[in-house]
C-alpha positions as a Markdown table, in Angstrom:
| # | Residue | x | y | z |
|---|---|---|---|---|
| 1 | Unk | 19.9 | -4.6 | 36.7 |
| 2 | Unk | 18.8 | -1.4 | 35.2 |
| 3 | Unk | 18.4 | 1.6 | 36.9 |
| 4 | Unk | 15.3 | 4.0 | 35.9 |
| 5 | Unk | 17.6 | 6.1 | 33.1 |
| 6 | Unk | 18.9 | 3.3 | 31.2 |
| 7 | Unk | 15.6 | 1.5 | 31.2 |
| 8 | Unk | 14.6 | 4.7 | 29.3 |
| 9 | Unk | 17.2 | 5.0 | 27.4 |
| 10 | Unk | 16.7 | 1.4 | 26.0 |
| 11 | Unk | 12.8 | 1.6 | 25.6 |
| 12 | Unk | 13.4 | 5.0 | 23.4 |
| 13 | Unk | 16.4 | 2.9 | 21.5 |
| 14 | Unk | 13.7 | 0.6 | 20.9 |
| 15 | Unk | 10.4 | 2.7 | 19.7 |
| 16 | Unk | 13.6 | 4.6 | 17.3 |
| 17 | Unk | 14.3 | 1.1 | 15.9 |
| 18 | Unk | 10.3 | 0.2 | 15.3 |
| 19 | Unk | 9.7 | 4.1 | 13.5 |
| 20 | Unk | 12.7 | 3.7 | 11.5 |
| 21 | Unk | 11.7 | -0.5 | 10.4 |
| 22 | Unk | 8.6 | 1.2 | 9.1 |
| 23 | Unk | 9.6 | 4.7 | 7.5 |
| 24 | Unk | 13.2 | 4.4 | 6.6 |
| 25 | Unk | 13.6 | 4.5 | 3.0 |
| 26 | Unk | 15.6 | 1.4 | 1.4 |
| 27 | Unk | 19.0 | 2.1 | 0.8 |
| 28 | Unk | 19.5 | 1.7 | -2.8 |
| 29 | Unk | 16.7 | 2.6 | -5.2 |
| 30 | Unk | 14.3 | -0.7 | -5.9 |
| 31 | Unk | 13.1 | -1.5 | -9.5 |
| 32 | Unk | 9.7 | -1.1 | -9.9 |
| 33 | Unk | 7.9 | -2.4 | -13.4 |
| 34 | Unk | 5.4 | -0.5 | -14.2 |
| 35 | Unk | 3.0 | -2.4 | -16.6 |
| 36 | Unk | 0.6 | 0.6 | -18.7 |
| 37 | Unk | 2.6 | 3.3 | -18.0 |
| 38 | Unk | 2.0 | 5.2 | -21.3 |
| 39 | Unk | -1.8 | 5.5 | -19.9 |
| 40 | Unk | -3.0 | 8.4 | -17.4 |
| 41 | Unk | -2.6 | 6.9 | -14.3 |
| 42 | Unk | 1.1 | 5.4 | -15.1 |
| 43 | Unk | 2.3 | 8.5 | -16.6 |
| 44 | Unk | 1.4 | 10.1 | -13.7 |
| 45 | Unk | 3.3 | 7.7 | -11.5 |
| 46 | Unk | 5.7 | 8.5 | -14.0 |
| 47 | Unk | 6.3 | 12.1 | -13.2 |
| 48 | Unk | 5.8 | 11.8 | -9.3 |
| 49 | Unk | 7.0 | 8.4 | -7.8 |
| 50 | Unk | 10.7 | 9.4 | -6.1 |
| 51 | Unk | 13.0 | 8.4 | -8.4 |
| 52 | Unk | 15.7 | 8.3 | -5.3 |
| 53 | Unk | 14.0 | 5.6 | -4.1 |
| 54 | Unk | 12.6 | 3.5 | -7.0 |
| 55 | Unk | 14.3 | 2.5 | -10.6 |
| 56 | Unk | 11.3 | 2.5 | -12.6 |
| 57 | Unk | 11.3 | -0.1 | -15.9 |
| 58 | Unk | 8.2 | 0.8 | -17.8 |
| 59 | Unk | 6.5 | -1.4 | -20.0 |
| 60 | Unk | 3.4 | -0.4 | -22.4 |
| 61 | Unk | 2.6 | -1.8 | -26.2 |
| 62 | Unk | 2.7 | 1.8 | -27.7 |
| 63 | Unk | 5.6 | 4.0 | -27.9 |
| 64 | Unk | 6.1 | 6.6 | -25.5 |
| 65 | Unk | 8.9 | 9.3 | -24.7 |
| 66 | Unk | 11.1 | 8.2 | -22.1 |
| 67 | Unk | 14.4 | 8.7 | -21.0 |
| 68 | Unk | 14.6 | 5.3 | -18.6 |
| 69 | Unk | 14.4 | 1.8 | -19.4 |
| 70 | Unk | 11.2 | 1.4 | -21.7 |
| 71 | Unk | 9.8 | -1.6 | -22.8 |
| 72 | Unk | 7.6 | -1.7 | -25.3 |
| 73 | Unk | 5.7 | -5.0 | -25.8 |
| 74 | Unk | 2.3 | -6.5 | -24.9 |
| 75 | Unk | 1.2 | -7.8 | -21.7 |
| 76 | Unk | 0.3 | -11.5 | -23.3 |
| 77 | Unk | 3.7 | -11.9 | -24.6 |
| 78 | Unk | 5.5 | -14.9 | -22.2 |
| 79 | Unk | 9.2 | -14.3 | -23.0 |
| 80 | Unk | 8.8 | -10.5 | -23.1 |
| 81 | Unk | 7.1 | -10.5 | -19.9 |
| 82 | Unk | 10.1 | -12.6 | -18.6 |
| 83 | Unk | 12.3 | -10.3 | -19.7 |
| 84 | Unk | 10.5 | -7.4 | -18.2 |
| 85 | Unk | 10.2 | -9.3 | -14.6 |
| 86 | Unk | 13.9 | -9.9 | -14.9 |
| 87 | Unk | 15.5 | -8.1 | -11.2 |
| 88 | Unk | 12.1 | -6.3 | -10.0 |
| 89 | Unk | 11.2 | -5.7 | -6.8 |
| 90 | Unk | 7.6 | -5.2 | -7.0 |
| 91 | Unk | 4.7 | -4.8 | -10.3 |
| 92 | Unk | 2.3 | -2.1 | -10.3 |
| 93 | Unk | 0.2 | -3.4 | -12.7 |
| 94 | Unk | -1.9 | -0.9 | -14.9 |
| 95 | Unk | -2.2 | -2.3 | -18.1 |
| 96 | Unk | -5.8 | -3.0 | -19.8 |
| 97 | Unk | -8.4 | -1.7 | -21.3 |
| 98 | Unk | -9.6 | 1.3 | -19.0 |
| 99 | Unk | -13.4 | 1.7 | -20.2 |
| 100 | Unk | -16.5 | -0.8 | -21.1 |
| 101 | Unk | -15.2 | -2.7 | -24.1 |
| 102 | Unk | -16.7 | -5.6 | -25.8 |
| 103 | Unk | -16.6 | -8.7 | -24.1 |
| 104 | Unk | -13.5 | -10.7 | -26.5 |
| 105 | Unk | -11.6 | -7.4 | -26.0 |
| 106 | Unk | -12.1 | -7.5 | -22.3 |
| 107 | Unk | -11.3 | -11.2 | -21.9 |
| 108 | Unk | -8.0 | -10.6 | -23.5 |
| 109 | Unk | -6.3 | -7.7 | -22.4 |
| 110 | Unk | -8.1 | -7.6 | -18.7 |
| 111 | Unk | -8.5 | -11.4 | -18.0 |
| 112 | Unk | -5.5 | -13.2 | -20.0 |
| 113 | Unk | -3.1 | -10.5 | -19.8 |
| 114 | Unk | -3.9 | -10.0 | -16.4 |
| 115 | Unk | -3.3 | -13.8 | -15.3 |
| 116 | Unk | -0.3 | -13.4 | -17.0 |
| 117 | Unk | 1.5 | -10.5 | -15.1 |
| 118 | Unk | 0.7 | -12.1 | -12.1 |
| 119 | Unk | 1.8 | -15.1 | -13.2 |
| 120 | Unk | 5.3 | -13.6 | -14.9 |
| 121 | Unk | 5.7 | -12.0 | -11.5 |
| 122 | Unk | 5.5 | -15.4 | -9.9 |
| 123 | Unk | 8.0 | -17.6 | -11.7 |
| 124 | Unk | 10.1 | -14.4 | -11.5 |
| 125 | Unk | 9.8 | -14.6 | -8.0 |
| 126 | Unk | 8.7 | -10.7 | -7.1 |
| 127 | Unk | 7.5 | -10.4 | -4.2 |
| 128 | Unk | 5.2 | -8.0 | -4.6 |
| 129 | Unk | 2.5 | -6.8 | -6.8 |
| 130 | Unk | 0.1 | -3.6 | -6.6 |
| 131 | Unk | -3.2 | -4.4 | -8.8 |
| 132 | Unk | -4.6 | -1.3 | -10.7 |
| 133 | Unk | -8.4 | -2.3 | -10.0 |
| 134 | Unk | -11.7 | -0.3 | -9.9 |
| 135 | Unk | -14.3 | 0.7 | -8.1 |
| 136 | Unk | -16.5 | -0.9 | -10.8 |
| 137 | Unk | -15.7 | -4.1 | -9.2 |
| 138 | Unk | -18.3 | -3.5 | -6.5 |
| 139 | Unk | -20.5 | -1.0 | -8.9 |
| 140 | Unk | -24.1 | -2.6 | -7.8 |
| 141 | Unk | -23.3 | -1.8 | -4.6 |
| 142 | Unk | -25.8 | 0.6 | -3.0 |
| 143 | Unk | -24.5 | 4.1 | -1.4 |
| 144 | Unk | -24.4 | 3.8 | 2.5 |
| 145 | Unk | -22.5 | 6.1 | 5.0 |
| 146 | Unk | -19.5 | 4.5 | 5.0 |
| 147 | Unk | -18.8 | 1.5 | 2.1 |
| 148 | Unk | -16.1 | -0.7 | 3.4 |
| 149 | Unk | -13.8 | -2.6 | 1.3 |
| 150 | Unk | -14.5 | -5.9 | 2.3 |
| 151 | Unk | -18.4 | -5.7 | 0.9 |
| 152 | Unk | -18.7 | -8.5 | -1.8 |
| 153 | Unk | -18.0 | -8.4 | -5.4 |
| 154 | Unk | -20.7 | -6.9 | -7.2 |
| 155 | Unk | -19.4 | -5.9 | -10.8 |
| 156 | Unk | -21.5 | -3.5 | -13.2 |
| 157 | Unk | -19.9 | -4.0 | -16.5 |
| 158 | Unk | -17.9 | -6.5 | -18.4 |
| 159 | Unk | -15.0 | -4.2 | -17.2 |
| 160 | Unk | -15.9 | -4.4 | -13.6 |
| 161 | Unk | -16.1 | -8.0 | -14.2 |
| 162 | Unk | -12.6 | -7.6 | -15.0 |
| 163 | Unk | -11.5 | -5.8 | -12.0 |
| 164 | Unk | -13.3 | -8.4 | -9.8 |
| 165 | Unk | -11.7 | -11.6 | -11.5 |
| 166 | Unk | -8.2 | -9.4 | -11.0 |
| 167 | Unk | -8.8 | -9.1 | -7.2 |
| 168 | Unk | -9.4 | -12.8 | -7.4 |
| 169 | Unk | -6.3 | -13.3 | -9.0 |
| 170 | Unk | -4.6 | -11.3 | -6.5 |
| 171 | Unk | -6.2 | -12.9 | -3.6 |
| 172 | Unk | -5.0 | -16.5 | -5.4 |
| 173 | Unk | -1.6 | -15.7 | -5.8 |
| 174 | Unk | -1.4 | -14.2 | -2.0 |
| 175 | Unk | -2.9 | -18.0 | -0.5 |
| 176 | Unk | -1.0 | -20.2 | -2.9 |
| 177 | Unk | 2.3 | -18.4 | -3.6 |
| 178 | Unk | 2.6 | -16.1 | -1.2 |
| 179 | Unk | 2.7 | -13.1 | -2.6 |
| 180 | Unk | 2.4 | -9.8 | -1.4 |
| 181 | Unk | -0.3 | -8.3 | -3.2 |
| 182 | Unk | -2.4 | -5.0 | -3.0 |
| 183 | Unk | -5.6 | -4.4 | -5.0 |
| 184 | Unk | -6.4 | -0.7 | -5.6 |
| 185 | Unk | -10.4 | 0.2 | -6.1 |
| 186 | Unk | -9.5 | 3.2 | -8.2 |
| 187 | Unk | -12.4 | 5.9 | -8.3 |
| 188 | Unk | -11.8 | 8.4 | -10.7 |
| 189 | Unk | -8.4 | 9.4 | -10.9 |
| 190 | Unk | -8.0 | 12.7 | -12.8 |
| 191 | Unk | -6.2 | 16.3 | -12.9 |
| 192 | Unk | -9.4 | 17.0 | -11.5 |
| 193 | Unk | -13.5 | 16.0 | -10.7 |
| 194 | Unk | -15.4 | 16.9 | -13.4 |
| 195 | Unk | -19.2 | 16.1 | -12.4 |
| 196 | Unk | -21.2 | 16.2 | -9.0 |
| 197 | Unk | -20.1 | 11.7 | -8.2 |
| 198 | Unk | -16.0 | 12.9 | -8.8 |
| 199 | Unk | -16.4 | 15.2 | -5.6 |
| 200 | Unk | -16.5 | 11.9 | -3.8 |
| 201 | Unk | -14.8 | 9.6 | -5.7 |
| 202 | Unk | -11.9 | 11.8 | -7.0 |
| 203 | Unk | -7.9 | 10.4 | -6.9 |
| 204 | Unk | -6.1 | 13.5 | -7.5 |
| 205 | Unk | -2.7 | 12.5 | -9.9 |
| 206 | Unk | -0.3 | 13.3 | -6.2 |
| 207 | Unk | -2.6 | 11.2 | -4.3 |
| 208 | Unk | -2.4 | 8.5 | -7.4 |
| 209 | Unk | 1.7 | 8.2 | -6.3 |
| 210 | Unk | 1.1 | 8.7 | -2.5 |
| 211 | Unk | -0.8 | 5.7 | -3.1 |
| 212 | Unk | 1.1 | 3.4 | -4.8 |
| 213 | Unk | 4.0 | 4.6 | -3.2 |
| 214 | Unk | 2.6 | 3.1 | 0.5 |
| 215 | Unk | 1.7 | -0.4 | -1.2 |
| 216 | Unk | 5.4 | -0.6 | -2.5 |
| 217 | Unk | 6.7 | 0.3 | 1.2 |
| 218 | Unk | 4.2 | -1.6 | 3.5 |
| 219 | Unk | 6.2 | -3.4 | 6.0 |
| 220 | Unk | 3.1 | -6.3 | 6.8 |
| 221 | Unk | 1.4 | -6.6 | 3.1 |
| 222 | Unk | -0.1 | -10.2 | 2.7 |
| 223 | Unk | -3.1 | -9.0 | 0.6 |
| 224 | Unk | -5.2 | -5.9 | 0.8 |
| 225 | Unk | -7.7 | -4.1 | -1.0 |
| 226 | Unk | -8.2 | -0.7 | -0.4 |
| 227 | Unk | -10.1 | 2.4 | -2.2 |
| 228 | Unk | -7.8 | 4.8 | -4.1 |
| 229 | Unk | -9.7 | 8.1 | -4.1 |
| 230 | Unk | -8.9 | 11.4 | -1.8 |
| 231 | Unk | -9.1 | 12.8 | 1.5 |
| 232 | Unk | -12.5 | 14.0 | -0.4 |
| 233 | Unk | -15.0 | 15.4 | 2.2 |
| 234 | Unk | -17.4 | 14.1 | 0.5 |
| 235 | Unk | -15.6 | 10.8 | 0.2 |
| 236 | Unk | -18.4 | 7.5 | 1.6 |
| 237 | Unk | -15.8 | 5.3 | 0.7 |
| 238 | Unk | -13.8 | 4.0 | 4.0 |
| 239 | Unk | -9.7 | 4.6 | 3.6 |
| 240 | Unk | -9.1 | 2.9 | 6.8 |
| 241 | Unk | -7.5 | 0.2 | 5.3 |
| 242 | Unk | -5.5 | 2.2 | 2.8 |
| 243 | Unk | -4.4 | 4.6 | 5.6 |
| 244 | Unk | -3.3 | 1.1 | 7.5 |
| 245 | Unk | -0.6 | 0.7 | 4.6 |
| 246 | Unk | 0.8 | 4.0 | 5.0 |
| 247 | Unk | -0.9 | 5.8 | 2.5 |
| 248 | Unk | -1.8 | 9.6 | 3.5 |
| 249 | Unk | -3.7 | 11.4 | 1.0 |
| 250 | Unk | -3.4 | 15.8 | 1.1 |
| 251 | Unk | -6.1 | 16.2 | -1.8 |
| 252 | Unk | -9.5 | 17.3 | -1.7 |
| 253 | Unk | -12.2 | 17.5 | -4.4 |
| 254 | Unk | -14.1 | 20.3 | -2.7 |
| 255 | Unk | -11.9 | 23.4 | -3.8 |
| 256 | Unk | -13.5 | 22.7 | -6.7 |
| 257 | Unk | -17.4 | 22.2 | -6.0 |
| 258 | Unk | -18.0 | 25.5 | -6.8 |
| 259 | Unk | -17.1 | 25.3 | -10.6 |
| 260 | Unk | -18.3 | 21.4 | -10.7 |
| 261 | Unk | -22.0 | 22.9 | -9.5 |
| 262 | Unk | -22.1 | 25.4 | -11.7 |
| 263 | Unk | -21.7 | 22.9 | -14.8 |
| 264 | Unk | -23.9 | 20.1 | -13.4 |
| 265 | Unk | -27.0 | 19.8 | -11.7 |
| 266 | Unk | -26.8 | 17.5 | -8.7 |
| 267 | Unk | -28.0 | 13.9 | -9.0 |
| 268 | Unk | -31.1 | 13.0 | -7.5 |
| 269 | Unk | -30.6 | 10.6 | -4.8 |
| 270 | Unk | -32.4 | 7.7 | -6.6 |
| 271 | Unk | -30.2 | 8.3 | -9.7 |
| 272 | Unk | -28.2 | 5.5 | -10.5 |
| 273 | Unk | -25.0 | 8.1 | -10.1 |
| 274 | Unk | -25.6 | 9.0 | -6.8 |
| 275 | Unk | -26.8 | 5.7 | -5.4 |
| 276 | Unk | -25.0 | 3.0 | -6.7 |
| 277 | Unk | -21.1 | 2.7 | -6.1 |
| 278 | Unk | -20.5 | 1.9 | -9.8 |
| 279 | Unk | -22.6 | 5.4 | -10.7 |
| 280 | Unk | -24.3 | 5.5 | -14.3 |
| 281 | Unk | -21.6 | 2.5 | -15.4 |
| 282 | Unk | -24.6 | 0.5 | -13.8 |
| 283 | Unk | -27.1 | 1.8 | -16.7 |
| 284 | Unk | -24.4 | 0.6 | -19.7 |
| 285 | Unk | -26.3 | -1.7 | -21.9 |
| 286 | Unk | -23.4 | -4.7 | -22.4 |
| 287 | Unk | -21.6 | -5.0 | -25.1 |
């Protein structure tokens, strides 16, 4: 029987054992592909994820200066996409067109190419997959005090349309294949906000790898979806469920309100960009 010390002793043992299941890192770094990592958001992932404790393979279909193991090639290419899954861990897939596009555009980079890296990743058996997606995927959705993430779809563009069919995806590949997959509502990830809605909806480019960083750790990922902006404090986007993975954002858009007010007038509250989710992507006529 245990006496009162070594009953202590054990419990702390134990809570040491449950901290360290959760934060230690892996011991050997894990390869990570990186689909779109010439664009913003994957060159900044680029610069900041800790290269102690990921190998990063990085695939884009233009040329770009890197020293590590680049592939260049596109996302709708089978065998090159084979290749590319070859001994990865996890996919952060960022690849796509970025901006409202013409439908046929749209269908093939977003919709095809995107079936296809999910679909790469599953006869290459990885595990894992963290979804590049958009807040555009719920952009009808009116401004409330706190938007969760499990509101429903309500796309605002042939893009968002995209981003909704690629949390679908996600969610598909979770039930049938058992995937681990995250889905990441982007808002607007930039060096920094640039209009009065980006005080609320900005990712800084540290936050961006904080981030997608958590995704690649979480211990108990079966599928999530999560909004990837800031500790913004004008943030009405709930970061529960991102915060429930690990991630911990340090950034906030307000050290820079004063210069963002003094170049824009503030939205009036039935203006599309401060009411809807989606902000004036909801007035784009489609293309």
């Amino acid at each position: 029987m245990l006496d009162g010390s070594a009953r202590v002793r054990r419990a702390a043992q134990g809570a040491k054992r449950s901290v360290e299941a959760v934060t230690t890192r892996p011991p050997h770094p894990r390869r990570v592909l990186i689909t779109g990592a010439a664009g913003r958001i994957g060159t900044y992932l680029r610069e900041r994820l800790s290269t102690s404790d990921w190998q990063l393979r990085l695939l884009d279909s233009r040329p770009f200066d890197d020293d590590r193991d680049v592939i260049i090639a596109d996302i709708r290419d089978e065998s090159a996409l084979a290749a590319a899954m070859r001994d990865v861990d996890a996919v952060v897939h960022l690849a796509g067109i970025s901006v409202e596009a013409p439908l046929d555009d749209i269908l093939a980079m977003n919709i095809e190419g995107t079936w296809r890296v999910f679909d790469a990743a599953r006869r290459a058996r990885v595990p894992r997959v963290v979804y590049g997606g958009s807040n555009h995927a719920i952009g009808f959705t009116p401004r409330c005090e706190l938007l969760r993430a499990d509101v429903p779809l309500r796309p605002d563009t042939n893009y968002g349309v995209s981003k909704a069919f690629g949390e679908s995806v996600g969610r598909f590949y979770a039930d049938r294949y058992s995937m681990q997959v995250a889905c990441l509502r982007i808002g607007s990830c930039d060096d920094r906000p640039r209009s009065p809605r980006m005080l609320a909806t900005w990712l800084s480019p540290g936050d961006a790898a904080r981030l997608v960083d958590a995704c690649l750790r979480a211990p108990n990922l079966e599928y999530a979806v999560v909004y990837g902006i800031s500790a913004n404090t004008r943030a009405w986007w709930d970061l529960e469920p991102a915060r429930a993975l690990g991630y911990e954002p340090e950034d906030d858009a307000e050290i820079f309100a004063p210069e963002v007010f003094a170049a824009h007038e503030p939205a009036a509250g039935d203006d599309a960009e401060a009411a809807l989710a989606g902000g004036r992507w909801t007035t784009f006529s489609p293309s």
